[in-house]
MARBA-3410 file (N, C-alpha, C, O; in Angstrom, 1 decimal):
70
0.9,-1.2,0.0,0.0,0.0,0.0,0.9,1.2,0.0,1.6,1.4,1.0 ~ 1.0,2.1,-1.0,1.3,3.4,-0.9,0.8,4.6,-0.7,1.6,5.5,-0.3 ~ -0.4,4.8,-0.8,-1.5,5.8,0.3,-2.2,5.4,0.7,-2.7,4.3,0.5 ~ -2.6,6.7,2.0,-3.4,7.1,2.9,-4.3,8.0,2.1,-3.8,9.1,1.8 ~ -5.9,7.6,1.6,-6.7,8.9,1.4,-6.8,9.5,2.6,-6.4,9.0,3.7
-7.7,11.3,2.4,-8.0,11.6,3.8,-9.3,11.3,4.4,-9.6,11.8,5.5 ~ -10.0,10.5,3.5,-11.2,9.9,4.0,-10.7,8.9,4.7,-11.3,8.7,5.8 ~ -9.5,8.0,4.6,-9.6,6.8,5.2,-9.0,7.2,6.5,-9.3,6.8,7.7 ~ -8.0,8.2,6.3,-7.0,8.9,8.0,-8.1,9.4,9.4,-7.9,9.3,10.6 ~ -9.4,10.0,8.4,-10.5,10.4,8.9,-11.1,9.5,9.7,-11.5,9.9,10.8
-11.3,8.1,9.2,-12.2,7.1,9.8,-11.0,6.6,10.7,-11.1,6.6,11.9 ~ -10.0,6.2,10.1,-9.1,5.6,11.6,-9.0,6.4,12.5,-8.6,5.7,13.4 ~ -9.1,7.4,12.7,-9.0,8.5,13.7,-10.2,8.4,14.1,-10.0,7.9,15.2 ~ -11.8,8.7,14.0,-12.6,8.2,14.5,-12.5,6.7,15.4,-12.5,6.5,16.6 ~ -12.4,6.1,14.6,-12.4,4.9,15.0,-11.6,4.5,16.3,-12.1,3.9,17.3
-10.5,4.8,16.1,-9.6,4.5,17.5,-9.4,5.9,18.6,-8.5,6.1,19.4 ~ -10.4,6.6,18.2,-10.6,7.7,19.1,-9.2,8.6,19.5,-8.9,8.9,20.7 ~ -8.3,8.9,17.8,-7.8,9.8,18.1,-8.0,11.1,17.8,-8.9,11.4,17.0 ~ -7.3,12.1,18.4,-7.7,13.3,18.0,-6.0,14.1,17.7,-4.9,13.7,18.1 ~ -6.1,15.3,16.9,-5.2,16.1,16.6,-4.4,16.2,17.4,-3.3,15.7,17.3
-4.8,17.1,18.4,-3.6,17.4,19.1,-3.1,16.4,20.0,-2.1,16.5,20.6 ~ -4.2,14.9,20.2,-3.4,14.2,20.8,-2.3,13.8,19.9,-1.2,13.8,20.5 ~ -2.3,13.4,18.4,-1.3,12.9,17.6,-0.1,13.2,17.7,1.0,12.5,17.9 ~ -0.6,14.8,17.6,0.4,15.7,17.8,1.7,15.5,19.1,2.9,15.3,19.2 ~ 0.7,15.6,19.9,1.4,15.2,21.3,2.2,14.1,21.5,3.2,14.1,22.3
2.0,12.9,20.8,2.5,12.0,21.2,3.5,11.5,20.3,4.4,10.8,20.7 ~ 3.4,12.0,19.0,4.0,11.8,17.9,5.0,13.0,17.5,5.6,13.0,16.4 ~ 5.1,14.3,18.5,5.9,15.2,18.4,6.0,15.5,17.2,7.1,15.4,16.8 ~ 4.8,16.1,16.2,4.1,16.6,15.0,3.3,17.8,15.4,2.5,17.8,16.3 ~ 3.5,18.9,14.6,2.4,19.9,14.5,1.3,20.3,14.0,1.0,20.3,12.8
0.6,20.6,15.0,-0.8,20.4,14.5,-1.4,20.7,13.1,-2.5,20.4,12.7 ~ -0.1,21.6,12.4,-0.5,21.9,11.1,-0.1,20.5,10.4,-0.7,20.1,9.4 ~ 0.9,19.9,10.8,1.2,18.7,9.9,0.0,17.7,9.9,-0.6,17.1,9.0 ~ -0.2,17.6,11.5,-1.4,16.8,11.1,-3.1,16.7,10.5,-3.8,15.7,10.3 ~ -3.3,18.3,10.6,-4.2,18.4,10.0,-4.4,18.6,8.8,-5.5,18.6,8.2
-2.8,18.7,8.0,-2.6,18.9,6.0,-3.2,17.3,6.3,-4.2,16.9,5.8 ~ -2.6,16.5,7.0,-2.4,15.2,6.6,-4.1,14.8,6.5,-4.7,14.3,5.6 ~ -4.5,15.2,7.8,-5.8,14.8,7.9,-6.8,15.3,6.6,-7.9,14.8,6.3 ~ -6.1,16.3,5.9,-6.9,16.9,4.7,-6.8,16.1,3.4,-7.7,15.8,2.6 ~ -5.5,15.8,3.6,-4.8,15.6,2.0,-4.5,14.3,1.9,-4.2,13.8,0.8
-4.4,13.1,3.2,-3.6,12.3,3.2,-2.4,12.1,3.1,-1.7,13.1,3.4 ~ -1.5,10.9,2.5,0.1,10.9,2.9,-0.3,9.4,1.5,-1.1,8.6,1.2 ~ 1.4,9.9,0.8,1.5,9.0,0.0,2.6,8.5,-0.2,3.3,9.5,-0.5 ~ 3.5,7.0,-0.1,4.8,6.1,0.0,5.0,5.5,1.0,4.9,5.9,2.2 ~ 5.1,4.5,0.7,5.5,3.4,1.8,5.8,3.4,3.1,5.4,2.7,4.0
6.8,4.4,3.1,7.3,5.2,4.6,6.0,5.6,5.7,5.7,5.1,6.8 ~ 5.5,6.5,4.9,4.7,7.6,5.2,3.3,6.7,5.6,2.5,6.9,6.5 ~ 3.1,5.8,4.9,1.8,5.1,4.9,2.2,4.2,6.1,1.7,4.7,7.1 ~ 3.0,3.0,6.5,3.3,2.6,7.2,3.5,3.9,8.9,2.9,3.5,9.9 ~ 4.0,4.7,9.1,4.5,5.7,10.1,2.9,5.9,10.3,2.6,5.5,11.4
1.9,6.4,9.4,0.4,7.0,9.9,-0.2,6.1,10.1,-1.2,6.3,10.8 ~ 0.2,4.8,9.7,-0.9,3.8,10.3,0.0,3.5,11.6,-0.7,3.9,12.5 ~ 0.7,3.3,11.9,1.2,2.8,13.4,0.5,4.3,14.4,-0.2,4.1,15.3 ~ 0.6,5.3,14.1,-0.2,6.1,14.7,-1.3,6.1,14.8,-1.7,5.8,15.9 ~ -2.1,6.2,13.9,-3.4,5.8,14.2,-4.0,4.4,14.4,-5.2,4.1,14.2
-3.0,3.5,14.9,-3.7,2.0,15.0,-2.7,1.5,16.0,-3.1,0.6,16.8 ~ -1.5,1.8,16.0,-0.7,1.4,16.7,0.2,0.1,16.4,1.1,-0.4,17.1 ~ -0.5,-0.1,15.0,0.8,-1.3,14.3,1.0,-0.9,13.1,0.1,-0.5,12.3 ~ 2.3,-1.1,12.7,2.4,-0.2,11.4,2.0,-1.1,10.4,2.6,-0.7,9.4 ~ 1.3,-2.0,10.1,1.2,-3.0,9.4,2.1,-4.3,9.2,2.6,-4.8,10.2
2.2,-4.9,7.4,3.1,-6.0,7.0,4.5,-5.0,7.1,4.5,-3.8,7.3 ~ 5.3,-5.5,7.0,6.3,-4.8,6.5,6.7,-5.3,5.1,6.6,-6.4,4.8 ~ 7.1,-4.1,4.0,7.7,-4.6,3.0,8.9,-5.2,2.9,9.7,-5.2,3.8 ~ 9.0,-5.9,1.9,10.7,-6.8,1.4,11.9,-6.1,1.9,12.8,-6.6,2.5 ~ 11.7,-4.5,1.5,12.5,-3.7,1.0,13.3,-3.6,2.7,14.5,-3.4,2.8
12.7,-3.7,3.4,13.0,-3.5,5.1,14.2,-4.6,5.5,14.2,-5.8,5.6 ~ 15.0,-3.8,5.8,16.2,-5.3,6.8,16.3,-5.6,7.9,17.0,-4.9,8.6 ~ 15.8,-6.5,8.2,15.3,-7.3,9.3,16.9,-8.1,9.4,17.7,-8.5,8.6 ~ 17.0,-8.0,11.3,18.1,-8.7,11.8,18.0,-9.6,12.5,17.1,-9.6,13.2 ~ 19.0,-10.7,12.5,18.3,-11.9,13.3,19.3,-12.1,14.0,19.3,-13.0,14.8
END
């Protein structure tokens, strides 16, 4: 997955009952960053992966591209 619409940032945020300036707060992000985001969404792997661990608290699968140490 490479984007976040801002309809979907909208519903996960509903959903797990967060709010802006909590994001902000916790994720040491400004409230303007998070409200473009909340407008516009976020698009690349990075970026998609980083907003869902915020709003869900697991960043998802991880891609291939990631190096994992054992």
């Amino acid at each position: 997955m490479n984007h976040l619409s801002a309809q979907t940032i909208q519903h996960l945020m509903r959903k797990h009952h967060k709010t802006i300036r909590g994001i902000a707060k916790d994720w040491n992000l400004t409230l303007k960053r998070v409200r473009y985001v909340r407008q516009h969404g976020v698009e690349g792997d990075v970026f998609v992966m980083d907003w869902l661990e915020i709003l869900t608290g697991d960043p998802g699968p991880m891609p291939s591209w990631v190096a994992r140490r054992d």
